[in-house]
N, CA, C and O atoms as a Tinker XYZ file with bonds, in Angstrom:
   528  protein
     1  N    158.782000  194.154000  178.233000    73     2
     2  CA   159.043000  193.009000  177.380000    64     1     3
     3  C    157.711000  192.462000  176.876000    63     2     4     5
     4  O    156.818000  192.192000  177.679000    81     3
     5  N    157.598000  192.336000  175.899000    73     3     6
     6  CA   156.594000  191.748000  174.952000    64     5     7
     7  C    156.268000  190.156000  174.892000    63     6     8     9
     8  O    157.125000  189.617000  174.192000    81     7
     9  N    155.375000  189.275000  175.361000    73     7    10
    10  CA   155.237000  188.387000  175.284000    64     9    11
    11  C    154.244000  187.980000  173.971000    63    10    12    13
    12  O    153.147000  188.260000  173.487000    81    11
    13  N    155.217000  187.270000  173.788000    73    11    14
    14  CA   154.146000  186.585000  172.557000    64    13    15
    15  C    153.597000  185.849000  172.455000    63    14    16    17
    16  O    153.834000  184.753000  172.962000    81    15
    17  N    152.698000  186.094000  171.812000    73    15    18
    18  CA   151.598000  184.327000  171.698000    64    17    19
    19  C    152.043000  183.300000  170.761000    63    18    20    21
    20  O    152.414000  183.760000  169.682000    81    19
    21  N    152.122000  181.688000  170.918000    73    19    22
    22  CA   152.991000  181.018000  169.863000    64    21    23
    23  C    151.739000  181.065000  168.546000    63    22    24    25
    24  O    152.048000  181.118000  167.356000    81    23
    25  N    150.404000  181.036000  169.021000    73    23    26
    26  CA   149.630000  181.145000  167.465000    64    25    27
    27  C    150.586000  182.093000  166.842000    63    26    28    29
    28  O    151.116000  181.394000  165.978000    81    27
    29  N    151.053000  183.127000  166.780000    73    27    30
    30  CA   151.177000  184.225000  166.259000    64    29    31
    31  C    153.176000  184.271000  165.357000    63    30    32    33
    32  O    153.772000  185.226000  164.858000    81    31
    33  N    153.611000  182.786000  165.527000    73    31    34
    34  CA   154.399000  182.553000  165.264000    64    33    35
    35  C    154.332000  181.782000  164.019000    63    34    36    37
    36  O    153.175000  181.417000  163.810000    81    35
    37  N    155.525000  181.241000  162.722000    73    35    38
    38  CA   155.506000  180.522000  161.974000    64    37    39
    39  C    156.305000  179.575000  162.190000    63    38    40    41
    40  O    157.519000  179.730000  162.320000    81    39
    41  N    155.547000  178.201000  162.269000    73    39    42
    42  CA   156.172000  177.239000  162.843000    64    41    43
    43  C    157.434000  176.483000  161.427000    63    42    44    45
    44  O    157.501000  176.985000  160.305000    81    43
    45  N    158.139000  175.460000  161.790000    73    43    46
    46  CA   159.288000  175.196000  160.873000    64    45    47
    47  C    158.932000  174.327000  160.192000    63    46    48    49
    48  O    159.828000  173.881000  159.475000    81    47
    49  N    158.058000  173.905000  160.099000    73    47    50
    50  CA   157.050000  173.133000  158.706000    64    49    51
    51  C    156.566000  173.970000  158.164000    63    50    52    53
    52  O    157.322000  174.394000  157.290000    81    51
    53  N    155.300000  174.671000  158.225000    73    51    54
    54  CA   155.379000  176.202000  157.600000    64    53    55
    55  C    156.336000  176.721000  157.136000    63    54    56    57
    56  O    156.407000  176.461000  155.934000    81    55
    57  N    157.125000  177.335000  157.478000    73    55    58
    58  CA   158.040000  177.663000  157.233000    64    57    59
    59  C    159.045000  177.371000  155.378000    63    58    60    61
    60  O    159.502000  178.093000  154.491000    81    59
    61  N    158.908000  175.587000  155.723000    73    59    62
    62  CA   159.464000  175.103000  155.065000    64    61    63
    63  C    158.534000  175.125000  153.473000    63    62    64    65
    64  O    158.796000  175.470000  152.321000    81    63
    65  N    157.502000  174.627000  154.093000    73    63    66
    66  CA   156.012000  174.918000  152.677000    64    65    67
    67  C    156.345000  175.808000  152.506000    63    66    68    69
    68  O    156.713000  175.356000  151.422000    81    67
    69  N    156.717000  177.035000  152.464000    73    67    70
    70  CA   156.071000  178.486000  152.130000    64    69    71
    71  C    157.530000  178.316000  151.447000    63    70    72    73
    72  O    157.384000  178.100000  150.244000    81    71
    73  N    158.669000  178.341000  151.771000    73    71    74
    74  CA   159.988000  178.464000  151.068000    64    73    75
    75  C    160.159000  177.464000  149.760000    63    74    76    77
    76  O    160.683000  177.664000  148.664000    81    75
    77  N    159.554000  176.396000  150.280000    73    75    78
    78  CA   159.468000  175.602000  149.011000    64    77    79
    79  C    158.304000  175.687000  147.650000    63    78    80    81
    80  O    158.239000  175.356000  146.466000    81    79
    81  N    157.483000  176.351000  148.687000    73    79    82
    82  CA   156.744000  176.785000  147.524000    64    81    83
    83  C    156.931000  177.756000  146.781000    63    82    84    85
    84  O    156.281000  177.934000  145.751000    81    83
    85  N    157.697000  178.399000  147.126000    73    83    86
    86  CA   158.441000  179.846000  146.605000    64    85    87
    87  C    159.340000  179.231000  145.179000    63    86    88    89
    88  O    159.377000  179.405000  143.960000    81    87
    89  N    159.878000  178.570000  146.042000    73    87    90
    90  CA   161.502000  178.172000  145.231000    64    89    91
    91  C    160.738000  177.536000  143.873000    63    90    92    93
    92  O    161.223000  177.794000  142.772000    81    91
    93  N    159.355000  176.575000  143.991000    73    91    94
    94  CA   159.120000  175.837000  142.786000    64    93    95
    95  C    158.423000  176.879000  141.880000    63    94    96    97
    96  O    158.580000  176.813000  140.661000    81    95
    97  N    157.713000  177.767000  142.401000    73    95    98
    98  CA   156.981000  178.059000  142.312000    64    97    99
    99  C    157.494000  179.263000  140.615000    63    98   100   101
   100  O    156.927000  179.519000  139.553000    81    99
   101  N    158.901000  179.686000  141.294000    73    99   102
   102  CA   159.644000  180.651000  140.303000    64   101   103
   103  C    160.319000  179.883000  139.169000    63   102   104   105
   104  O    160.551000  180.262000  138.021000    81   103
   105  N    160.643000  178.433000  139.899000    73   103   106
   106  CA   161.654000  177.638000  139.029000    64   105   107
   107  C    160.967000  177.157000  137.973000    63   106   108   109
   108  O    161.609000  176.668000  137.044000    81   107
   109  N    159.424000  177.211000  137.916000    73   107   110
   110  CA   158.421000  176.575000  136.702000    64   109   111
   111  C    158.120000  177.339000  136.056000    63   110   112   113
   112  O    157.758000  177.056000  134.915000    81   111
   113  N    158.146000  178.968000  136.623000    73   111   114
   114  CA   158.077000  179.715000  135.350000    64   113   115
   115  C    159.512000  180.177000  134.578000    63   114   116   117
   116  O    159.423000  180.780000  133.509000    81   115
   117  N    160.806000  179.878000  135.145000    73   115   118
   118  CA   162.059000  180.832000  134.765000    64   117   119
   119  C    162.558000  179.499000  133.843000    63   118   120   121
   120  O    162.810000  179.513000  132.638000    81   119
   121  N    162.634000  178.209000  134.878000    73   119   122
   122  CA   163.761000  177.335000  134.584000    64   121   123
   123  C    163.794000  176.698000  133.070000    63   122   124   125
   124  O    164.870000  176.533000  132.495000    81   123
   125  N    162.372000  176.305000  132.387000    73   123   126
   126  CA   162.795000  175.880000  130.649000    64   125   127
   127  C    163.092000  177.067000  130.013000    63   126   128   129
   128  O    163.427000  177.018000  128.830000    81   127
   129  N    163.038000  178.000000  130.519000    73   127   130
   130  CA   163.259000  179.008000  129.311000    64   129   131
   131  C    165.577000  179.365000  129.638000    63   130   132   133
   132  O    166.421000  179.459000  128.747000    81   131
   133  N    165.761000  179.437000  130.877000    73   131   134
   134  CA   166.316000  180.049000  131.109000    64   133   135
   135  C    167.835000  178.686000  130.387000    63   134   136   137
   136  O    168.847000  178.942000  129.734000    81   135
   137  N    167.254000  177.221000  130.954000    73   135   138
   138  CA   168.247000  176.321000  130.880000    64   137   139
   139  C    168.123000  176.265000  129.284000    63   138   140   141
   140  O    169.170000  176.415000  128.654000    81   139
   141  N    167.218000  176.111000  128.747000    73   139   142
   142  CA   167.461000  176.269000  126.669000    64   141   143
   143  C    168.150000  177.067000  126.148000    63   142   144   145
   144  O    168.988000  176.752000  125.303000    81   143
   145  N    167.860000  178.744000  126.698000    73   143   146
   146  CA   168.378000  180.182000  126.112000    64   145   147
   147  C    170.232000  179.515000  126.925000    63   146   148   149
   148  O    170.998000  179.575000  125.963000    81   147
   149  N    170.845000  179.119000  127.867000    73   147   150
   150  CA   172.361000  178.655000  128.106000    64   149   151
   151  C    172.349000  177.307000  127.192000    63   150   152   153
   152  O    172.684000  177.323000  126.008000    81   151
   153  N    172.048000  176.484000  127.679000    73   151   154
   154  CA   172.476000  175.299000  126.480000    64   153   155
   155  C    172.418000  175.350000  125.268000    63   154   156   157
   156  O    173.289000  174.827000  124.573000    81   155
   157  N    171.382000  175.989000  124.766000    73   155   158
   158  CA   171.288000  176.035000  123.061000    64   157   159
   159  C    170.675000  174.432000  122.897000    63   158   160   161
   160  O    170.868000  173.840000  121.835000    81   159
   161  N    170.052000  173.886000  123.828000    73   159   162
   162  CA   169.495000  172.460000  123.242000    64   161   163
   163  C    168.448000  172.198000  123.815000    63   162   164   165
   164  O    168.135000  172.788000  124.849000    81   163
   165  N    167.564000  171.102000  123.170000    73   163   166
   166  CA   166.155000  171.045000  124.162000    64   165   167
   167  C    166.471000  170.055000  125.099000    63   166   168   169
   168  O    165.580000  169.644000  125.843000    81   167
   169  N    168.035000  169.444000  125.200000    73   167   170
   170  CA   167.866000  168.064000  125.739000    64   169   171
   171  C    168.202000  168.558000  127.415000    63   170   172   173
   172  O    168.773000  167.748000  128.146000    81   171
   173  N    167.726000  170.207000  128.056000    73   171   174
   174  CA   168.409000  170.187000  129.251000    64   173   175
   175  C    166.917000  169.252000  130.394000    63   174   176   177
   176  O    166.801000  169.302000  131.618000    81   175
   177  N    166.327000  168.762000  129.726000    73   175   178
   178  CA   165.419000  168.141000  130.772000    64   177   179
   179  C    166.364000  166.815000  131.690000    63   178   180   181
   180  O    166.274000  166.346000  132.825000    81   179
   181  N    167.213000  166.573000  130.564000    73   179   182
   182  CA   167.826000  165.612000  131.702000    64   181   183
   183  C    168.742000  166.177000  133.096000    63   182   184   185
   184  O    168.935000  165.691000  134.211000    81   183
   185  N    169.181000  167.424000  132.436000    73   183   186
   186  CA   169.972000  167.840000  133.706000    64   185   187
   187  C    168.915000  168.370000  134.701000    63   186   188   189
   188  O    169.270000  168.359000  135.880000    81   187
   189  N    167.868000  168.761000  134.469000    73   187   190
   190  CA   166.744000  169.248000  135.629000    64   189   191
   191  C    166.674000  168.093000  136.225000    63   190   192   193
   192  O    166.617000  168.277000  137.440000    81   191
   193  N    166.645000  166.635000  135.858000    73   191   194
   194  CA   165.710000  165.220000  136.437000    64   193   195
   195  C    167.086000  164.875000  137.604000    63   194   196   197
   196  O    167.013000  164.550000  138.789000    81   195
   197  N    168.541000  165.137000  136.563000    73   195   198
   198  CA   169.514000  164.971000  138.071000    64   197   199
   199  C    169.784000  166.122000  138.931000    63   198   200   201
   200  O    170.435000  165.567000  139.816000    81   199
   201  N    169.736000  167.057000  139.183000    73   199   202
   202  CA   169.873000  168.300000  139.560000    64   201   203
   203  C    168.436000  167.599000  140.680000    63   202   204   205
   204  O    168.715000  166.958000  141.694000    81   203
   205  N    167.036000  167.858000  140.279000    73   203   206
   206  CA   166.139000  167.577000  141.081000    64   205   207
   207  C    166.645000  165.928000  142.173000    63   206   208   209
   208  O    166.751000  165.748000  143.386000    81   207
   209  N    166.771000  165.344000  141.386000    73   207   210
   210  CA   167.216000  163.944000  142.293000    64   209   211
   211  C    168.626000  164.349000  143.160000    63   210   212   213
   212  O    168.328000  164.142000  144.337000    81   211
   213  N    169.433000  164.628000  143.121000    73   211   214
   214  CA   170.883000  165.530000  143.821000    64   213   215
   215  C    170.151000  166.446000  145.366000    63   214   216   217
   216  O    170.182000  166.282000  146.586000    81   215
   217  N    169.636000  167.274000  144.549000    73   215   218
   218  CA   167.854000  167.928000  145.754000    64   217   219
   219  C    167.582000  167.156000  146.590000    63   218   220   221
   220  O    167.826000  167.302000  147.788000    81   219
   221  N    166.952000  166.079000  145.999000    73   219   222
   222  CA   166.069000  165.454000  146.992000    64   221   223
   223  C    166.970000  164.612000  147.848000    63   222   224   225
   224  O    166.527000  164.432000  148.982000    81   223
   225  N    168.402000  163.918000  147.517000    73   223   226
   226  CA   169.287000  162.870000  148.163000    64   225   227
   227  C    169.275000  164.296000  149.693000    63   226   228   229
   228  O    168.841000  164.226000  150.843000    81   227
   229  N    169.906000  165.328000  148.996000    73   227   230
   230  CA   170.428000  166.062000  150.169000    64   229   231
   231  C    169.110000  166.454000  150.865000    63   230   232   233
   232  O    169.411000  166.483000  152.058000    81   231
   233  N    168.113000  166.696000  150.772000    73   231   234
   234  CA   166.955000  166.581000  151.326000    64   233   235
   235  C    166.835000  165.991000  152.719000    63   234   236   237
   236  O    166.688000  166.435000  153.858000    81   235
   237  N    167.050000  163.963000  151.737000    73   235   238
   238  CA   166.448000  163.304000  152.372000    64   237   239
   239  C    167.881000  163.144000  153.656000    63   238   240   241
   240  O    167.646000  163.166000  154.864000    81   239
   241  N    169.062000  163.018000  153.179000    73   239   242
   242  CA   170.315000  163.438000  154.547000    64   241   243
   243  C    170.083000  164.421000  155.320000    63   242   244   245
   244  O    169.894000  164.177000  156.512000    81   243
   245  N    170.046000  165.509000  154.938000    73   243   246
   246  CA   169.660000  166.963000  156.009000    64   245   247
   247  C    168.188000  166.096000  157.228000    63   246   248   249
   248  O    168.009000  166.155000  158.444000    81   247
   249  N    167.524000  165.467000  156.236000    73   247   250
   250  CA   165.960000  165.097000  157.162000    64   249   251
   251  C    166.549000  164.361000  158.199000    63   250   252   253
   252  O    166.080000  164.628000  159.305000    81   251
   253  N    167.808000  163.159000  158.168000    73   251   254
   254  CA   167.982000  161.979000  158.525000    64   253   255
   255  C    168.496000  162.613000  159.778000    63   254   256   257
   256  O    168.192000  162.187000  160.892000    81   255
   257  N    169.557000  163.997000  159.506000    73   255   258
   258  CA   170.510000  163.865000  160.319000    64   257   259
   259  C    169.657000  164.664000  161.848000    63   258   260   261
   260  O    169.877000  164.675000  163.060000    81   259
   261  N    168.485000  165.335000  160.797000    73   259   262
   262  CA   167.709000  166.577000  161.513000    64   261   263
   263  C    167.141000  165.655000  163.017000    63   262   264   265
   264  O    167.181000  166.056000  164.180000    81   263
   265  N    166.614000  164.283000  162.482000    73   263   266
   266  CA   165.838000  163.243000  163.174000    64   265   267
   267  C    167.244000  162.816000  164.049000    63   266   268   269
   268  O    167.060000  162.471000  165.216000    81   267
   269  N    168.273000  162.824000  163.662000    73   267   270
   270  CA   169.466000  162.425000  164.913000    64   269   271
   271  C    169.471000  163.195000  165.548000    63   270   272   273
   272  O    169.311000  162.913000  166.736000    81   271
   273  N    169.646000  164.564000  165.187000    73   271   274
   274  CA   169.834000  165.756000  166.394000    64   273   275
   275  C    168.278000  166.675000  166.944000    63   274   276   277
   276  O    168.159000  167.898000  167.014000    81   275
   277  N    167.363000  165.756000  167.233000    73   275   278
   278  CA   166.649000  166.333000  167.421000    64   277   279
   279  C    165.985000  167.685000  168.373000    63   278   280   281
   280  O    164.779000  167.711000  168.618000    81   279
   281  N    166.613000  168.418000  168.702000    73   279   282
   282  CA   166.533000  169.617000  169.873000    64   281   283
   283  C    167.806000  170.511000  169.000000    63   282   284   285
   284  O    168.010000  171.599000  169.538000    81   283
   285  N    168.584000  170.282000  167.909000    73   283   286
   286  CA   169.717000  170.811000  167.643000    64   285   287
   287  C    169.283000  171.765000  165.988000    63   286   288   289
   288  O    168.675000  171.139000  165.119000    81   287
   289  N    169.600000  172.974000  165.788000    73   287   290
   290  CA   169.671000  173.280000  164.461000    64   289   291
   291  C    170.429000  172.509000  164.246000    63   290   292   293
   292  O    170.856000  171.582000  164.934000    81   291
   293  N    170.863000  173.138000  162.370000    73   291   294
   294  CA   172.147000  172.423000  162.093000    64   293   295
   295  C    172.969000  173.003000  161.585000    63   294   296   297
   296  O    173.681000  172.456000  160.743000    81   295
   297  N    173.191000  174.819000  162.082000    73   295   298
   298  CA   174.577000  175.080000  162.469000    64   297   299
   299  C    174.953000  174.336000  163.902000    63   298   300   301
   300  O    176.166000  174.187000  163.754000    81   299
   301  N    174.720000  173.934000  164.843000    73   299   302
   302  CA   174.570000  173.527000  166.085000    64   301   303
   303  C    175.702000  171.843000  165.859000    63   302   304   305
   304  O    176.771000  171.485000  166.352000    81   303
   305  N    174.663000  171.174000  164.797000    73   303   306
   306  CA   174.936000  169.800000  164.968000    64   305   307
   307  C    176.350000  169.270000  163.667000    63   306   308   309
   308  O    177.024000  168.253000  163.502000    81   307
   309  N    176.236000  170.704000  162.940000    73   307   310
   310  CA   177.074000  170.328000  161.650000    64   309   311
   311  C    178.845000  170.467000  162.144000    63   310   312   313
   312  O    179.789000  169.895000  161.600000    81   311
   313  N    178.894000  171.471000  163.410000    73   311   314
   314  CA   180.195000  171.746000  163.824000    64   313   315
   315  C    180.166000  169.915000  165.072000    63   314   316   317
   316  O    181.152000  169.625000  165.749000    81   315
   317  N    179.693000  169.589000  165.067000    73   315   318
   318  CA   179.568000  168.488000  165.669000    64   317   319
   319  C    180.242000  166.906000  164.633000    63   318   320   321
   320  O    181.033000  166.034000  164.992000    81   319
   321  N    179.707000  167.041000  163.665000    73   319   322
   322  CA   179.787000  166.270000  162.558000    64   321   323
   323  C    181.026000  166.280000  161.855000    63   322   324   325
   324  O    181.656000  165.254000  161.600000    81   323
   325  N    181.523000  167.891000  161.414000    73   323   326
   326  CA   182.830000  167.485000  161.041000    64   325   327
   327  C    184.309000  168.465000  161.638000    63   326   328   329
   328  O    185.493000  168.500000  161.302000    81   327
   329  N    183.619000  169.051000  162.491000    73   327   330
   330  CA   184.615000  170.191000  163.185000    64   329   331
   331  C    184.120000  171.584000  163.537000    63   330   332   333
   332  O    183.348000  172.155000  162.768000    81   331
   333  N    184.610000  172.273000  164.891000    73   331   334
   334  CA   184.082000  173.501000  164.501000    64   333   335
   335  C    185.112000  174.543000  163.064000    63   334   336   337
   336  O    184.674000  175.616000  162.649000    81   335
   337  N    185.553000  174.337000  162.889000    73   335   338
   338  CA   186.158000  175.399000  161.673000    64   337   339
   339  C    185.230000  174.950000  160.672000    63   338   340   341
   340  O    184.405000  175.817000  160.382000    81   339
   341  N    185.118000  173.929000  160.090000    73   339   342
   342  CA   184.482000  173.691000  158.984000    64   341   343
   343  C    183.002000  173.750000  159.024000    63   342   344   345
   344  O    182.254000  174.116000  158.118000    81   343
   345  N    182.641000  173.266000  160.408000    73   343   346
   346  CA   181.120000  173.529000  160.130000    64   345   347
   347  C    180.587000  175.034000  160.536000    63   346   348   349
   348  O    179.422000  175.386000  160.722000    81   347
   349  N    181.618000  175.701000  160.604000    73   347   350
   350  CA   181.204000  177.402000  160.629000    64   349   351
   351  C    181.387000  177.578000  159.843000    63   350   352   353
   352  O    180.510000  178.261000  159.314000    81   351
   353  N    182.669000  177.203000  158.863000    73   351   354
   354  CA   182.395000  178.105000  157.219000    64   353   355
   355  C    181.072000  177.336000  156.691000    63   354   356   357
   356  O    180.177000  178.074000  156.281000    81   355
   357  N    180.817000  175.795000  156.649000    73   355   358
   358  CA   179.365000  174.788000  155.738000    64   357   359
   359  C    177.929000  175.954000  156.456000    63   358   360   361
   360  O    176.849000  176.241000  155.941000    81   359
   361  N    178.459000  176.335000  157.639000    73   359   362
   362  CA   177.135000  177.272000  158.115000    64   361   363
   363  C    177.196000  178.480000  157.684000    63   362   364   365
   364  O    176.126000  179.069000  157.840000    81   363
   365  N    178.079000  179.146000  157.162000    73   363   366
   366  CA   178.541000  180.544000  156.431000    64   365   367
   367  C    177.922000  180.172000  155.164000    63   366   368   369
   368  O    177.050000  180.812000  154.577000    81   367
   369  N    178.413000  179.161000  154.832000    73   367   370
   370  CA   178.452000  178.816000  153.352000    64   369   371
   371  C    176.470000  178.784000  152.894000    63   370   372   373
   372  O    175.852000  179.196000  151.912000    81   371
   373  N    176.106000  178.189000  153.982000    73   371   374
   374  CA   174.641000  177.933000  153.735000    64   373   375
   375  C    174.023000  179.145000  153.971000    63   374   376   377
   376  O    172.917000  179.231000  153.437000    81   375
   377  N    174.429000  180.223000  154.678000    73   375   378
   378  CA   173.684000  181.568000  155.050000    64   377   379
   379  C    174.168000  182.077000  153.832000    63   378   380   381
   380  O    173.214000  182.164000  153.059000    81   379
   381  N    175.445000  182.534000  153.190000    73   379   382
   382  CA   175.077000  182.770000  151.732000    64   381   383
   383  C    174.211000  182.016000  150.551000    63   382   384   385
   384  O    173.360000  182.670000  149.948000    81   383
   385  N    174.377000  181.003000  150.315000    73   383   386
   386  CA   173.458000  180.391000  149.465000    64   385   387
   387  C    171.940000  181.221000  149.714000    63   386   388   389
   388  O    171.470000  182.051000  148.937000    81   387
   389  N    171.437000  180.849000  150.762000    73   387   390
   390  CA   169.891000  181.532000  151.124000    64   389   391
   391  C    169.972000  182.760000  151.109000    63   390   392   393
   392  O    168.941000  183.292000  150.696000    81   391
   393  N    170.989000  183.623000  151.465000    73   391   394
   394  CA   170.452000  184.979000  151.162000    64   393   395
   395  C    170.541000  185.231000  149.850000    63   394   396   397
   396  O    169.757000  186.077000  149.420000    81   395
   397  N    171.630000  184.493000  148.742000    73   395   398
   398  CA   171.459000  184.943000  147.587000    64   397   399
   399  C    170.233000  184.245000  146.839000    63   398   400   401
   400  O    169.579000  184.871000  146.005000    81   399
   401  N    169.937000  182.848000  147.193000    73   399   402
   402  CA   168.661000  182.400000  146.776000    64   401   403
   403  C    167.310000  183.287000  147.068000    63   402   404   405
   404  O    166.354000  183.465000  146.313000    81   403
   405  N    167.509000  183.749000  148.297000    73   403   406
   406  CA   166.346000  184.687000  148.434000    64   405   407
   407  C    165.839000  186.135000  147.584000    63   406   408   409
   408  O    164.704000  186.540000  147.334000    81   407
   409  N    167.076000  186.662000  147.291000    73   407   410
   410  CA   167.427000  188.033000  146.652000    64   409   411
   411  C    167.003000  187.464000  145.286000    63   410   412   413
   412  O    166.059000  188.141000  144.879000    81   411
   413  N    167.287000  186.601000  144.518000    73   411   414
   414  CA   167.138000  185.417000  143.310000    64   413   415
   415  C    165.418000  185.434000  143.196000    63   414   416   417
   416  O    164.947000  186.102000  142.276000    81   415
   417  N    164.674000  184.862000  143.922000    73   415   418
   418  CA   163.004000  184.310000  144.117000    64   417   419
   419  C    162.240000  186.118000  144.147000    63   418   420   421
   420  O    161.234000  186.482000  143.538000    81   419
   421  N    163.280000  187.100000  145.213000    73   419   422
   422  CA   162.086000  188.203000  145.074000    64   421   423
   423  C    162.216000  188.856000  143.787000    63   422   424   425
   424  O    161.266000  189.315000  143.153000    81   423
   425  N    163.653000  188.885000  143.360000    73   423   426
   426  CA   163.532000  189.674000  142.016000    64   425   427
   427  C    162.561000  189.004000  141.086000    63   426   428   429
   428  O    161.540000  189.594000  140.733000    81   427
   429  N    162.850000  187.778000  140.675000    73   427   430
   430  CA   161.975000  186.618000  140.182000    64   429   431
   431  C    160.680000  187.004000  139.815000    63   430   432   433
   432  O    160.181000  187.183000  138.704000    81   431
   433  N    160.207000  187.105000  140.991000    73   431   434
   434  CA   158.200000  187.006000  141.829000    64   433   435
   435  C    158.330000  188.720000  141.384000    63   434   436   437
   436  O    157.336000  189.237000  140.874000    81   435
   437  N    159.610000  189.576000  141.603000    73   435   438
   438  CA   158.737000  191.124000  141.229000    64   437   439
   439  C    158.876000  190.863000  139.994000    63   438   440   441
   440  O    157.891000  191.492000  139.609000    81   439
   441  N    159.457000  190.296000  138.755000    73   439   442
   442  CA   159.565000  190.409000  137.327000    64   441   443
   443  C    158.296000  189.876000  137.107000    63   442   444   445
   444  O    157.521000  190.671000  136.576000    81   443
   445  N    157.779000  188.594000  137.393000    73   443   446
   446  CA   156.356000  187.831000  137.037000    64   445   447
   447  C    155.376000  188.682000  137.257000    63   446   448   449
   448  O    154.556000  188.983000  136.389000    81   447
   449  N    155.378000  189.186000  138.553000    73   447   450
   450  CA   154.563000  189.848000  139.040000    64   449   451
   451  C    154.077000  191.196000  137.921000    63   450   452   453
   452  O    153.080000  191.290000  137.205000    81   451
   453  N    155.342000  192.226000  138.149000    73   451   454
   454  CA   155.359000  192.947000  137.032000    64   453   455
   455  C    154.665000  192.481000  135.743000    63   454   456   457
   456  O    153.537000  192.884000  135.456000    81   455
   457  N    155.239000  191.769000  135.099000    73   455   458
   458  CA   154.858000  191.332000  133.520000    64   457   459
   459  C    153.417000  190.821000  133.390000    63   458   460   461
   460  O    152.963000  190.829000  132.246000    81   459
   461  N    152.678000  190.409000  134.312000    73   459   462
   462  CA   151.308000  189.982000  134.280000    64   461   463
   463  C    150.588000  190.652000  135.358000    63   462   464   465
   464  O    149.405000  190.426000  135.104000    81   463
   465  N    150.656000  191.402000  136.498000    73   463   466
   466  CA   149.606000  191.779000  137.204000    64   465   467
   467  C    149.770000  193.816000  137.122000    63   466   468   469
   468  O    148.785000  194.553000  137.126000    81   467
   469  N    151.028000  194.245000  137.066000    73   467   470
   470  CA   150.908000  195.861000  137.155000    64   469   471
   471  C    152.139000  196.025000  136.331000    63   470   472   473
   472  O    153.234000  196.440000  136.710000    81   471
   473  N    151.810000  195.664000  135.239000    73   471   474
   474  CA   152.523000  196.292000  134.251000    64   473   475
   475  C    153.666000  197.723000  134.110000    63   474   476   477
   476  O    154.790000  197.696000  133.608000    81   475
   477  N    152.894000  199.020000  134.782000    73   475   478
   478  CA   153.961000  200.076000  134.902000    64   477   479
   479  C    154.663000  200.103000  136.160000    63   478   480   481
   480  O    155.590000  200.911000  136.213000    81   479
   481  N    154.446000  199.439000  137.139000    73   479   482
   482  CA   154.752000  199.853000  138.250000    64   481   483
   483  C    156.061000  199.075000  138.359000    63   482   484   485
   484  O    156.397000  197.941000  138.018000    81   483
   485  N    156.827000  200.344000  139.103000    73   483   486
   486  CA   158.424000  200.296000  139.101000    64   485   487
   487  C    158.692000  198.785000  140.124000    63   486   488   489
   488  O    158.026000  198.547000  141.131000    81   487
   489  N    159.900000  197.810000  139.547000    73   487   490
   490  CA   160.158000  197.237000  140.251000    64   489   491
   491  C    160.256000  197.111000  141.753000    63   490   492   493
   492  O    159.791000  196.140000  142.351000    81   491
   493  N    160.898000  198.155000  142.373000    73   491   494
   494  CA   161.384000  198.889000  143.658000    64   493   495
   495  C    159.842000  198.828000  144.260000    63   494   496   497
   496  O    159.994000  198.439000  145.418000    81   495
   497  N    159.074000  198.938000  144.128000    73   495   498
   498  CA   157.649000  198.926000  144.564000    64   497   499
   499  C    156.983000  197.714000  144.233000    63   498   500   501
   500  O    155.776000  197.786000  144.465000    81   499
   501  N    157.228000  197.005000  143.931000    73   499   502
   502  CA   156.452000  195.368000  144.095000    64   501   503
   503  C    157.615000  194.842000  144.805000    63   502   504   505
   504  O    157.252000  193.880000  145.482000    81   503
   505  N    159.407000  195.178000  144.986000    73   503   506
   506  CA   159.761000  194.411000  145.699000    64   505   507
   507  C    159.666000  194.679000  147.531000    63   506   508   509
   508  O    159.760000  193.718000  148.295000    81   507
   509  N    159.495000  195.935000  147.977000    73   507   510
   510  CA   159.495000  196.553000  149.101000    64   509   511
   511  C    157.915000  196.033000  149.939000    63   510   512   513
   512  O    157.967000  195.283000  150.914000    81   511
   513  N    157.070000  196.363000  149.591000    73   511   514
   514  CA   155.974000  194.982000  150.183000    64   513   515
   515  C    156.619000  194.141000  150.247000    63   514   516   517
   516  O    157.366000  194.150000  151.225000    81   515
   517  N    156.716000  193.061000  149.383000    73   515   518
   518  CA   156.850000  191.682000  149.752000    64   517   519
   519  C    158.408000  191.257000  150.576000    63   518   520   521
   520  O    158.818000  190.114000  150.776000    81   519
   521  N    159.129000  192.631000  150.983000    73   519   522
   522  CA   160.416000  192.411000  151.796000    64   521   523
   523  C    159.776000  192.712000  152.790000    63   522   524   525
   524  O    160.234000  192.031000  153.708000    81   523
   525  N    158.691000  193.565000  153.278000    73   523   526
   526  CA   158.647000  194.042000  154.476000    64   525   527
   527  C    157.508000  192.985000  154.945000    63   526   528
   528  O    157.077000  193.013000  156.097000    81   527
C-alpha cells in the first residue's frame, strides 16, 4: 500500500481556482460570440449579467450550506436536506452537469488551443494530454 504525502495532493480550494478558472477562462473567449451568433442581437449582455448573478446566488447557498455541514460533502448533506431519493437523483443530476461541463471546457481549450498555438495538429492529440 502506497502512502501518500498530503503535499502531493490538490487541496479543495485549489481545486476550486483551477475549475473556475477553467470555466471563465473558455467562457471569455466562446461566450459573446456564441450568445450573438443564437440571439441574432447585441442586447444578450443582459442575459450574461443575470445568468452570472443566478451563479453567484447559488454560489453563495452551496457556500452557506457547505459552512453548516462542515465535515460533510454535499452528496452527503443534500440527501439530508431534502430526502434520500431526491438528493441522489440532485447528486446524479450534479455528476452529469460536471461531466458534461467538463467534456464542454476540454473540447473548448483543444479548439483555442488548436486555432492559435499548433495549428495542424489533430484535435485527439491536444485533447489526450490534457485528459491524462
Amino acid at each position: 500500500m502506497m502512502i501518500s504525502n498530503p503535499k502531493d495532493r490538490i487541496s479543495t480550494v485549489q481545486a476550486v481556482i483551477f475549475i473556475v478558472s477553467y470555466i471563465i477562462a473558455i467562457g471569455i473567449l466562446t461566450l459573446p460570440r456564441v450568445t450573438v451568433e443564437e440571439a441574432n442581437s447585441p442586447d444578450v449582455w443582459i442575459t450574461v449579467i443575470i445568468g452570472g448573478l443566478i451563479a453567484m446566488i447559488a454560489g453563495i447557498v452551496l457556500g452557506k450550506l457547505c459552512q453548516q455541514f462542515p465535515e460533510r460533502t454535499f452528496y452527503q448533506f443534500s440527501q439530508d436536506i431534502v430526502g434520500k431519493v431526491i438528493g441522489w437523483l440532485l447528486s446524479l443530476l450534479i455528476i452529469f452537469y460536471f461531466l458534461t461541463l467538463s467534456a464542454f471546457e476540454i473540447r473548448v481549450l483543444a479548439e483555442v488551443t488548436g486555432f492559435y498555438l499548433l495549428e495542424d495538429t489533430p484535435t485527439w492529440a491536444i485533447i489526450m494530454p490534457m485528459m491524462w
